[in-house]
MARKE-63915 format. One record per residue (C-alpha): x, y, z. Coordinates in steps of 0.1 Angstrom, whole numbers, padded with zeros to 4 digits, always signed. Example, Ala and Ser with C-alpha at 12.3 -4.5 7.8 and 13.67 -1.06 7.14 Angstrom:
MARKE-63915
+0123-0045+0078/+0137-0011+0071/
This chain:
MARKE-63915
+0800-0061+0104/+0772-0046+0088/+0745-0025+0104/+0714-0007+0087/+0689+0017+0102/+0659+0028+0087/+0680+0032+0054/+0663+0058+0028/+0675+0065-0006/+0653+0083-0033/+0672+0091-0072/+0675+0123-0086/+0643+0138-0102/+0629+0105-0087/+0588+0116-0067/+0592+0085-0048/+0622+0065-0025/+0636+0035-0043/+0651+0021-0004/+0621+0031+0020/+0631+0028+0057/+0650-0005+0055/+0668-0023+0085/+0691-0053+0089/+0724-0062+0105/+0751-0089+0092/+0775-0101+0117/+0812-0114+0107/+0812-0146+0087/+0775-0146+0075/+0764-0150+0038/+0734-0132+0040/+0711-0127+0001/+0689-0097-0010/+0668-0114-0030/+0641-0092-0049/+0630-0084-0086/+0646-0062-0108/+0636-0025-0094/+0628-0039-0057/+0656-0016-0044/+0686-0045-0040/+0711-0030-0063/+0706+0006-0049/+0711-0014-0013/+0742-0026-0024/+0753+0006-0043/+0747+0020-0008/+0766+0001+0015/+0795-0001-0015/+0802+0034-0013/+0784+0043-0047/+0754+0059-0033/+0757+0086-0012/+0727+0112+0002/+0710+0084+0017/+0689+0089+0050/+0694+0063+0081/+0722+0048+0089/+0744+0026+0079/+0778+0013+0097/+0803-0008+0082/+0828-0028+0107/+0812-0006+0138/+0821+0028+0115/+0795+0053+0099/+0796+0046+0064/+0802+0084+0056/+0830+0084+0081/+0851+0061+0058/+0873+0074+0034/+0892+0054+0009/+0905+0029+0030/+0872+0013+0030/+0880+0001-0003/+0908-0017+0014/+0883-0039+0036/+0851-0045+0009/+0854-0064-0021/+0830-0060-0052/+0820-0080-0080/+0793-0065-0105/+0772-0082-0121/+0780-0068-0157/+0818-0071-0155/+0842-0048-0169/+0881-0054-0180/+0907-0043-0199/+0900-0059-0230/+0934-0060-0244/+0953-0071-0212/+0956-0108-0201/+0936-0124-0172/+0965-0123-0153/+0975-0087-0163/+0940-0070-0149/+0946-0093-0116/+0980-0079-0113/+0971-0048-0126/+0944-0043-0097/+0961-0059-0069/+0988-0035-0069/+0966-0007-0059/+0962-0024-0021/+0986-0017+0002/+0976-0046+0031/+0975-0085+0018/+0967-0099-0013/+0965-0131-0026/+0986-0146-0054/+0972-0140-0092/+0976-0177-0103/+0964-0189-0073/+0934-0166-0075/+0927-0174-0112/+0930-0216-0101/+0904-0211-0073/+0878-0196-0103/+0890-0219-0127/+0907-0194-0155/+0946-0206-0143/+0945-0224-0176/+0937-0195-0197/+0954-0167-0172/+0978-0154-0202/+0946-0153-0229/+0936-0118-0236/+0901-0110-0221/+0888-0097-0254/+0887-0135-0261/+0867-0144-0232/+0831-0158-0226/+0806-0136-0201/+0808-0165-0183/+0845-0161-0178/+0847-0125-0173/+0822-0127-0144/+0849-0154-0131/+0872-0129-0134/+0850-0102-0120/+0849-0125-0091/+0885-0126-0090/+0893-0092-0091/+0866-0088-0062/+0886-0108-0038/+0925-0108-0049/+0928-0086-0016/+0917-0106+0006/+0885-0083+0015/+0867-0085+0051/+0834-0084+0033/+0827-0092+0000/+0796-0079-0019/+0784-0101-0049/+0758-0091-0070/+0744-0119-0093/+0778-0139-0087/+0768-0169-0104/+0749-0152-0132/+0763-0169-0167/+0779-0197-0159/+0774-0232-0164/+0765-0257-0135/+0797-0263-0131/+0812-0231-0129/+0783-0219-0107/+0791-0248-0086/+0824-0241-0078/+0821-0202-0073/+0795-0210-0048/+0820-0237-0030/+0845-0204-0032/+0823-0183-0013/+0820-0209+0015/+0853-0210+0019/+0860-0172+0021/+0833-0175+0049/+0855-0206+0064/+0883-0174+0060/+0866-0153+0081/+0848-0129+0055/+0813-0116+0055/+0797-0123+0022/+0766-0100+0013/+0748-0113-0022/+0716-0096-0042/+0701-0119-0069/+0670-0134-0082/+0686-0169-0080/+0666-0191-0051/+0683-0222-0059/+0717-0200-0046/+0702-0183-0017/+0693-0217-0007/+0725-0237-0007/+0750-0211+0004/+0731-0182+0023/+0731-0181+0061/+0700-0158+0059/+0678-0144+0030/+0663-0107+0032/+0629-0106+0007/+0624-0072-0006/+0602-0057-0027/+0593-0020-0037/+0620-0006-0013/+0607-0026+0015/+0624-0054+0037/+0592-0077+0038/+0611-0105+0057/+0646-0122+0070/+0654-0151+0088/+0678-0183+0076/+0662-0204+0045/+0651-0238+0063/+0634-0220+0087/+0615-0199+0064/+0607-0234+0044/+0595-0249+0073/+0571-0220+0086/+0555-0219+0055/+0557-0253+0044/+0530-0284+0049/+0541-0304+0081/+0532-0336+0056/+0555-0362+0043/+0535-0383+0010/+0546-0417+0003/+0542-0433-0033/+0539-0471-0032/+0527-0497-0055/+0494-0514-0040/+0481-0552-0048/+0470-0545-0078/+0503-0532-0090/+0493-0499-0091/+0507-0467-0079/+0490-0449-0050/+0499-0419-0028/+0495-0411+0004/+0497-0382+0030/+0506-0381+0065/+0510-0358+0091/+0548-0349+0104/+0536-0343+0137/+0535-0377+0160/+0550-0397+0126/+0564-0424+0149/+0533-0433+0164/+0513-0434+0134/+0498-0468+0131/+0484-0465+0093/+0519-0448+0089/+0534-0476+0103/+0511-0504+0089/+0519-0490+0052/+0556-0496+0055/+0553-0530+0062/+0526-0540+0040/+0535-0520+0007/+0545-0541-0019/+0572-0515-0027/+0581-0479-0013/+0586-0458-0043/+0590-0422-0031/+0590-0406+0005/+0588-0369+0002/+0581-0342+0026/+0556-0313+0021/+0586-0283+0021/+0578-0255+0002/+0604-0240-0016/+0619-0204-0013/+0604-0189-0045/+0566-0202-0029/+0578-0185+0002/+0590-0151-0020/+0554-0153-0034/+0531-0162-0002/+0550-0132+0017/+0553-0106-0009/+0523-0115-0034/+0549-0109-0064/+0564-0138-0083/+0607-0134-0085/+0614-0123-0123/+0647-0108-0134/
């Protein structure tokens, strides 16, 4: 769906590239995260490949097309949701839906039952001037996807909200993917990469330092270790490490679980993404 070559972009006045020769490709139905801090070139990717951008070097194709090739039709295929949004104030949530879906001539989904899925059906007829951030990025999110899009670009989608909002807009992403659509996502948000993201791209001063899907990265640069707490004889509590690798056959392993007055914790040694952001890149992931 989504192809990238060597992608160059460098801003007006600007001495130095802020996208230096990137490359990727996203096929149909992957989530696939940018994740990177603030300056690392994600938002200038995604202003990019959304049409924003344009005088960039490389190439880029969208659904096997040259990006510069489209015209506005594309607009017709790609959703977008910003991460500041931006409404009509004085219009109803259900107005701006309306209001926006009639500009697409192929299928759309129905207002209400776009505002249910985001959880604003409740408030639908409540002026947006009224509204939290948190619900105007729900509505942002909305707006992005009332047509139905083939790919949907999120930046910072759960940015704002509550646990429970953030929750459910990440469960509404999987099932656009179940849908068919490609979902493509720049944020500084690991714990979101991690539950919904097919893949994860690290970049950092305009350079893609590293893709591949978020277990396997964990377990690359993770400890092959598990470390079991247990209370002893003496009532005390005592950890100890043991190698993943021929677990099964470990006779102190073994001998451990069956003499241990209790099992208190069994962890394993995976690292998380941030420590992986860090190892690879040698910059810690700050907005």
């Amino acid at each position: 769906m989504i192809a990238v070559r060597d992608l160059t972009y460098r801003y007006p006045r600007s001495t130095e590239n802020a996208v230096r020769g990137i490359s990727f490709k996203i096929a149909q139905g992957e989530i696939v995260g940018l994740l990177g801090p603030s300056g690392a070139g994600k938002s200038t990717t995604q202003n990019i490949l959304t049409g924003l951008l344009r005088g960039y070097g490389g190439q880029v194709k969208v659904m096997n097309r040259e990006l510069t090739d489209w015209g506005k039709e594309y607009y017709e295929h790609v959703g977008v949701s910003f991460e500041f949004p931006n409404h009509y104030l004085k219009l109803t949530a259900r107005e701006n839906l309306e209001h926006f879906r009639s500009f697409y001539t192929g299928q759309t989904y129905d207002s209400t039952e776009v505002l249910g899925w985001v959880g604003l059906a409740e408030v639908m007829n409540q002026k947006v001037s009224a509204f939290s951030k948190g619900m105007k990025v729900r509505l942002n999110i909305a707006r992005s996807i009332i047509h139905a899009p083939k790919i949907l670009f999120l930046d910072e989608p759960t940015s704002g909200l509550d646990p429970t909002n953030a929750r459910k807009i990440q469960n509404l992403v999987l099932e656009l993917r179940s849908r068919g659509a490609t979902v493509f996502i720049t944020t500084h948000d690991m714990h979101l990469a991690d539950v919904i993201c097919d893949r994860v791209a690290f970049i950092t001063q305009g350079t893609l330092r590293l893709i591949d899907a978020p277990l396997v990265l964990k377990q690359c640069f993770g400890r092959r270790e598990i470390t079991v707490g247990y209370i002893n004889d003496s009532s005390e509590t005592v950890q100890k490490r043991f190698g993943l690798d021929g677990i099964g056959n470990n006779a102190a392993f073994i001998e451990l679980l069956r003499s241990a007055q209790r099992i208190e914790t069994v962890h394993s040694q995976e690292t998380t993404l941030h420590n992986v952001f860090i190892e690879v890149t040698g910059e810690a992931l700050s907005p």
